[in-house]
N, C-alpha and C positions, 0 to 999 in steps of 0.2 A: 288291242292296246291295254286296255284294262286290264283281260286273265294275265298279259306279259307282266305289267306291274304289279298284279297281286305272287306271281313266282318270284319274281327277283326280291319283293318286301320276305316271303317263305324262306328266302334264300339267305338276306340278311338275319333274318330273325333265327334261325338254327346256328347259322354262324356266330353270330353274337353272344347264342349261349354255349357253344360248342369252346370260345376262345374265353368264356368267361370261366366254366369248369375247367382251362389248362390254366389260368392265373393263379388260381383258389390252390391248384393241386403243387404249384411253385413255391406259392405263401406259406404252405402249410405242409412240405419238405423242409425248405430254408428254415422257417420258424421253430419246427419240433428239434432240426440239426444245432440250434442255437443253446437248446437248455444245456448242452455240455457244449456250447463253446469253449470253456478255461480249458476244458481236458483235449479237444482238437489243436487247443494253441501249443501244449505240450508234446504233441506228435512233431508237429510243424513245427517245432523247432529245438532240433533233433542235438543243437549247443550245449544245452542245457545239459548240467550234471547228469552222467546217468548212477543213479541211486534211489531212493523214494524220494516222492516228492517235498522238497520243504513244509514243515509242518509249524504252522505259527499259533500259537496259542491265544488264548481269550479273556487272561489275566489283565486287569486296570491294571495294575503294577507295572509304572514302566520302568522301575529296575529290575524286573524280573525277564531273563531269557525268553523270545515267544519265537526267534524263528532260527530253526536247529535244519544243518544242514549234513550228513556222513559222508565221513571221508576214511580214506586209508589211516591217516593219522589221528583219527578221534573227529568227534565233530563239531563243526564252528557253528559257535551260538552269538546272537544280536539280540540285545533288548530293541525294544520300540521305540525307544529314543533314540537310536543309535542310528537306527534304519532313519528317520524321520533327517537325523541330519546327515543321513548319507545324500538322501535325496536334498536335499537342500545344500549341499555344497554343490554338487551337479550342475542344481537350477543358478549358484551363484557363478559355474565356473565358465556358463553359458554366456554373460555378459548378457542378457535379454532383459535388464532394468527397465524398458518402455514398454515389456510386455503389457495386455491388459491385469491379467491372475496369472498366476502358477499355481500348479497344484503337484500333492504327493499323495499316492497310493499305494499303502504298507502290500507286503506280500500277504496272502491268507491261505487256508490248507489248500484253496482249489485253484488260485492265482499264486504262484509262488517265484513268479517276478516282481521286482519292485518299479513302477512305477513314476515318472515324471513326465507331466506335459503343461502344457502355458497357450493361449490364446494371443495372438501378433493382434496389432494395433491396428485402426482401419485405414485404410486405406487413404490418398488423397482426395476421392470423394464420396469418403463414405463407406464404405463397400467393407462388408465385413470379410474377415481374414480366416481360414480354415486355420481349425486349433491342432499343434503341432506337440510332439508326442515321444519319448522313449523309452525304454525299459531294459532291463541288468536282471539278470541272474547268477545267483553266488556261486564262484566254484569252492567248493570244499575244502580241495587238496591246496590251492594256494590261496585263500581266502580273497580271490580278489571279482569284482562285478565285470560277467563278462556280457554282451550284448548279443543276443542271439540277432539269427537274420532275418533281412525283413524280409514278411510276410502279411497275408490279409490276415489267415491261421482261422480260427472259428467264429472270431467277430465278423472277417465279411462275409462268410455265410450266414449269419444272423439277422446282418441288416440288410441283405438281401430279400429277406423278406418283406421291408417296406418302403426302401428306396431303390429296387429292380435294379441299382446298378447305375444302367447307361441313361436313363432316364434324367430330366430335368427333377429336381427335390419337388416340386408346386406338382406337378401334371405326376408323379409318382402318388403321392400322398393321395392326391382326389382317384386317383385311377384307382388303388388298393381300399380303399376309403368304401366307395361304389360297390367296389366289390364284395366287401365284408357285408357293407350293409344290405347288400341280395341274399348274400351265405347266411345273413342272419333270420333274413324272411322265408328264405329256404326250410331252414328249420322249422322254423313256427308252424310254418304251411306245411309242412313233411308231419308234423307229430298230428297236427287237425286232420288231415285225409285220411291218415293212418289207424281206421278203425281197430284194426286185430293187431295193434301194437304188441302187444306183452305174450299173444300167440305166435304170433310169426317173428319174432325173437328166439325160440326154441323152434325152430323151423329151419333146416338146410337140408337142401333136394338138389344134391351132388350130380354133378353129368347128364341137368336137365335142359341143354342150352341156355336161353337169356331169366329161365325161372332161377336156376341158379345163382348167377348176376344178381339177381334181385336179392335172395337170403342173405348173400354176402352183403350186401347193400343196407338190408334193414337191420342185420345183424351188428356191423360195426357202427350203424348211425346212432341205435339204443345203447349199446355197450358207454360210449363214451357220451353222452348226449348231454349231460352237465357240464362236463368239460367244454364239448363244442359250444356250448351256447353260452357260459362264460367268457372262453375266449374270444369268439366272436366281437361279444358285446363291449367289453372290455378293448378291444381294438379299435371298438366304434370310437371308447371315450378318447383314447389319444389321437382322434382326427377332427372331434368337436368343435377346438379354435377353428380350424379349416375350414368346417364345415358352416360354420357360425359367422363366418367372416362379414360377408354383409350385414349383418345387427350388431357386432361389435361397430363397423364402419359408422350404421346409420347412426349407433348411439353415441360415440366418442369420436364422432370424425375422424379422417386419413393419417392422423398424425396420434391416435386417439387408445391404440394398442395397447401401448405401456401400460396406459392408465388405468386400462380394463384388467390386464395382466395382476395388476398389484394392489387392485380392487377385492381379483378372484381369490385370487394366491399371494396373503399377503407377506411382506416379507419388510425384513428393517432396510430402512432405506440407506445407502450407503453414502460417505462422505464422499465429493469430488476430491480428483487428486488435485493439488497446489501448486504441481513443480518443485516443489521444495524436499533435496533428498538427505533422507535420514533414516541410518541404518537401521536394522529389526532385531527386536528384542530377541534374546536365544529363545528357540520356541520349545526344546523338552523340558523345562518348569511349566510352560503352558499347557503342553498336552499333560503334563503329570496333573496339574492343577483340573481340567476338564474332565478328565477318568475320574476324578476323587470325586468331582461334583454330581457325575451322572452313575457311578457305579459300572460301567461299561468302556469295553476295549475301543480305542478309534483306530481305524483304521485310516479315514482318507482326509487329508485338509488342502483349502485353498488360500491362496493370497489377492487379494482385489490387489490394485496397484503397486507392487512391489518395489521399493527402496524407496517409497513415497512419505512425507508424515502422517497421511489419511491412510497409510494401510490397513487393510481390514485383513486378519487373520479367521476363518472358517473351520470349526472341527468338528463334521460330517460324523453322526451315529449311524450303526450297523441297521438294517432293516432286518430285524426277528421276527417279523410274525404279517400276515398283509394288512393286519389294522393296526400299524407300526407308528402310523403316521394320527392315530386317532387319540388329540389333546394329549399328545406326549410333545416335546423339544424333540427337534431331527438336526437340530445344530447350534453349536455354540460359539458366539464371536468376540473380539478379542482385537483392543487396536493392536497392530504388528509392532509400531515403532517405539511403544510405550510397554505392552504387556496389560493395559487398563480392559478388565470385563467391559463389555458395552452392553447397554440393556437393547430388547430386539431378538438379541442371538438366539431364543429361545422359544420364537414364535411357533407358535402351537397351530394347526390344520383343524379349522372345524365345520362342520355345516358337509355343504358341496362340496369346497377343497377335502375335505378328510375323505368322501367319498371317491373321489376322483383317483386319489393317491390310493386308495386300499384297494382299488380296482386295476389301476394299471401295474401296484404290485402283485398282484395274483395273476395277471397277465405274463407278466416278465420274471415268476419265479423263484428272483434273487436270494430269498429267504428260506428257500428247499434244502432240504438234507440228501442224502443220498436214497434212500429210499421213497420220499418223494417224489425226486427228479426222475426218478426212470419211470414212475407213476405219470408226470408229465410226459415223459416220453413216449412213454405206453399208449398215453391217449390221443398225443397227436400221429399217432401213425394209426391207429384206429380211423380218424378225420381223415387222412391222406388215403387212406383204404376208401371212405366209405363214399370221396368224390371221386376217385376209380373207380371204383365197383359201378355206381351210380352212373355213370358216364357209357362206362361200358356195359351196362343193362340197354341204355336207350338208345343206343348203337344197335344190339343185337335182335332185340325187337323189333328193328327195321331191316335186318337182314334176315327175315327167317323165309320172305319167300322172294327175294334177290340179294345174293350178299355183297354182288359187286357193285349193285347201286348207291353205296354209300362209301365206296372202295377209298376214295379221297380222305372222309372223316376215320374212315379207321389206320388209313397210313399217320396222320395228323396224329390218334390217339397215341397209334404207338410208340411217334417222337416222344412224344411229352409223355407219358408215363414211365415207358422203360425207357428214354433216350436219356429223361434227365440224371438220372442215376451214373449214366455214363459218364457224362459232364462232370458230374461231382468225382468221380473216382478218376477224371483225370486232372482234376484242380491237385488233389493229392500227388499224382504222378507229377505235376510241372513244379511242387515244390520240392521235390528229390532232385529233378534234373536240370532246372535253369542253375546256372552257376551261384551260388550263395552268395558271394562277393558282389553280383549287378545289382542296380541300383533300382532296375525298372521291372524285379522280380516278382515283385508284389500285385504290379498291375500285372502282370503279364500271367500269372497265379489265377485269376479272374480271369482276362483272357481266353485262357484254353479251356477253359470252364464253357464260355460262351459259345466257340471258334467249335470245340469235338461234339456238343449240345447241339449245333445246327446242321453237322455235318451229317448227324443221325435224321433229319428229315428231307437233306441230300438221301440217303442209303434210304429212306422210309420210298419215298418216289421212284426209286430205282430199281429194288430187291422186286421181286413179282409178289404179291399180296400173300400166298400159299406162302407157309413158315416163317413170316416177317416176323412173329413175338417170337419163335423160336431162337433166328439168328439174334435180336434183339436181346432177350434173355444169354444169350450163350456169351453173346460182350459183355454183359455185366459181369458175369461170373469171373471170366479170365480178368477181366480189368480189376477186377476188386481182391481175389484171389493171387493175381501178380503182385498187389501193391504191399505185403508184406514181404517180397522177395528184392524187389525194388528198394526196400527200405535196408535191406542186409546188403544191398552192391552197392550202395553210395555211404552211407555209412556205419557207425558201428554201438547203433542203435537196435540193434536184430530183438525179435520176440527172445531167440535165448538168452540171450545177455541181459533183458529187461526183467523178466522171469525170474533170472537167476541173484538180482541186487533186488528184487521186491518192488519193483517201479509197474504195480498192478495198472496207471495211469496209462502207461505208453504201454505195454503190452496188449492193456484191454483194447486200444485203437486197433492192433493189429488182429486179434483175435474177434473184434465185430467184424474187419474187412473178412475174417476169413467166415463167418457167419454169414454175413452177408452174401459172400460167392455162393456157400451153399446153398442158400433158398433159391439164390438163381439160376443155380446147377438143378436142381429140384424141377422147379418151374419150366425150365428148357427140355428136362425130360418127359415131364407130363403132357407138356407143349408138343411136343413131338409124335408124341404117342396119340393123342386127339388126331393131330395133323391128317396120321398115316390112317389112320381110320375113316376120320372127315373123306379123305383123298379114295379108300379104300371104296366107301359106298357109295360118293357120287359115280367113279367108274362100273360099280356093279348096276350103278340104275342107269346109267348109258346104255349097256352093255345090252341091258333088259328091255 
């Protein structure tokens, strides 16, 4: 009774970590695919002008041109005012006065849609209302906003990395939450054990079985090891309320949130609305006035109650630097119905709030240039390497004297490492080929994402263990390798044509897919080649 219960506890306990490095290695796919969301939403959505991408300038001036679009006939230019009340005639043509806010979001060089969305009112008890969203992109040749089609595009790969999707938002956050904060102690505990750190970092011992695994493993864990341990930590901070929930409770009671919220992170508190409607001041004097004030371009503003006489107007500053937010104004307000500055609007982050925010900007990015960003990218697929590797060390270490006794965790593995990849190159395939015009494109975009993702641990269970990473490898390749071909039969978006008008944006998508096939073309051949060798000497020591 007992040795049974102490196997089955063995049993859970391997498991638990075995499913906890396929989460970590999900989070931190999604998350790294994320830092070029904008440039993913521009493949997806294939509408869009083909030309370069809109290029919006960073001139306060808002009579000054900032977003320039080419065409046949010359190229249509918008100042920032113009843009501001493009979106604001939209939001007015919506008839959505009981929204809670509206908000506008200029185009920028790396977003070069415009932006409109609004939050719906809550519900009859209570119940808050998902905030609702659209965006235009300019055609050139007839200057007019046309609406690409819906898609998830690279934001729901993004927040896939912390809302899983199908998951409930509460049991999502604490599950990823858990997570990070093991990946965090992982680390700490990985650099303390790790006597001969800074030796076995110049250390790879190629085609030694699981010694192998291991170099790769130490190699990519020190390579980025600042980054991982930033990101990590920094992930922690945006689960904190979460986490903290009970001592928020204890000390402000159930109803007690708010209070705590606007304790931490304070903020001017806003007038109730009245009922009483009356129309809003023209807002390009406003945003000119606010540019003058701060010396810097706005790009995004909100409305708290819109057609209300309490409207509050918001003009959101750029985040340049991740201590953006440290004793500077991150926004400035503005009654709507009047145009009267309101004091407040310039509340400054200091103490713990400044920290909080300079952390989860370095988390999320936003403020990276290009050369940066691929530095983040650089590092999170180092992470996504270095919990593969990792995983697949203490895999191999237990098969060096049965391999099939672990036969189950390594079909598992190799769902989730090479399967998930697959998933992802068919999310790209299902927005080429569900009809553009359905309306249920978007989910179903995700969907197949999930649907060909699970089918590869159907095919994991099925295929005979011998060449499983091979055929696994060889799908990526054609899947990812197809999808620039995929993109020339459905529309007329092709690498040549992209190439050829200088839209390095959408070409470059297609030229990573075809980068991508090839490592995995790569990998399926040396896979191969192991295979037939592995296969080669267990027959000769039969034989013997």
């Amino acid at each position: 009774m007992k040795s049974g219960f102490r196997a089955s506890m063995a049993w859970l306990h391997r498991w638990v970590g075995i499913l906890f490095s396929a989460v970590m290695y999900f989070i931190f796919v999604t998350g790294t695919m994320g830092y070029f969301h904008y440039e993913i939403d521009r493949w997806m959505e294939p509408e869009r002008p083909l030309a370069m991408q809109p290029q919006a300038g960073s001139s306060p001036d808002s009579s000054e041109p900032v977003y320039r679009v080419p065409s046949d006939a010359g190229a249509v230019e918008m100042t920032r005012a113009e843009l501001v009340q493009q979106g604001m005639n939209r939001l007015n043509a919506l008839g959505i006065e009981e929204a809670t806010w509206w908000g506008v979001i200029l185009p920028t060089e790396r977003n070069a849609n415009l932006w409109i969305e609004w939050q719906p009112p809550r519900g009859p008890e209570g119940q808050r209302a998902q905030r609702q969203s659209e965006y235009f992109s300019l055609d050139g040749d007839t200057g007019e906003w046309l609406q690409p089609r819906e898609t998830g595009g690279g934001k729901a790969l993004y927040r896939l990395h912390w809302r899983l999707h199908y998951l409930p938002e509460t049991a999502a956050y604490w599950l990823v939450g858990l997570c990070t904060l093991l990946m965090l102690v992982g680390l700490v505990s990985g650099v303390i054990i790790h006597r001969k750190i800074f030796r076995d970092f110049f250390t790879l011992r190629l085609f030694r079985n699981s010694r192998s695994w291991l170099d790769f493993h130490n190699i990519t864990s020190v390579m980025a090891l600042p980054f991982q341990v930033m990101i990590v930590y920094s992930g922690l901070v945006f689960f904190a309320v979460t986490f903290m929930q009970p001592i928020v409770t204890a000390q402000y009671g159930e109803a007690g949130e708010r209070t705590f919220r606007h304790e931490a992170f304070p903020e001017a508190e806003p007038a109730p609305r009245t009922g009483e409607t009356m129309p809003m001041a023209p807002v390009a004097p406003l945003l000119e006035a606010a540019q003058k004030e701060t010396g810097a371009a706005i790009n995004q503003l909100y409305i708290l109650h819109p057609g209300d006489r309490n409207a509050r107007l918001s003009f959101y500053l750029h985040e340049t630097s991740p201590g953006h937010y440290q004793g500077k104004p991150h926004k400035l307000l503005y009654r709507a119905s009047t145009g009267e500055r309101l004091e407040g609007g310039d509340q400054r982050y200091e103490g713990a709030a400044s920290v909080e925010k300079t952390l989860l900007a370095l988390h999320e990015g936003l403020f990276a240039d290009w050369g940066l960003r691929w530095l983040y990218v650089f590092s999170g697929l180092l992470g996504t390497l270095m919990i593969a590797t990792g995983s697949v060390y203490w895999l191999k270490k237990r098969q060096t004297k049965n391999r099939f006794a672990y036969a189950s965790v390594e079909r598992f593995y190799a769902a989730v490492f090479v399967g998930l990849p697959i998933g992802i190159a068919a999310y790209f395939w299902a927005n080429r080929l569900l009809p553009a015009e359905w309306s249920g494109r978007a989910a179903w975009e995700m969907h197949s994402l999930f649907i060909v993702w699970g089918l590869t641990f159907v095919l994991a269970w099925l295929r005979p263990l011998e060449g499983l990473w091979r055929d696994f490898f060889v799908l990526n390749g054609l899947a990812w390798a197809l999808l620039p071909l995929v993109n020339t039969l459905t529309t007329d978006r092709d690498l040549g044509a992209s190439l050829a008008h200088g839209d390095w944006v959408l070409a470059g998508f297609d030229l990573t897919a075809l980068a991508v096939a090839a490592v995995f073309g790569r990998l399926a051949f040396k896979t191969s080649l192991y295979s037939y060798s592995w296969s080669s000497g267990r027959r000769m020591a039969i034989s013997s």
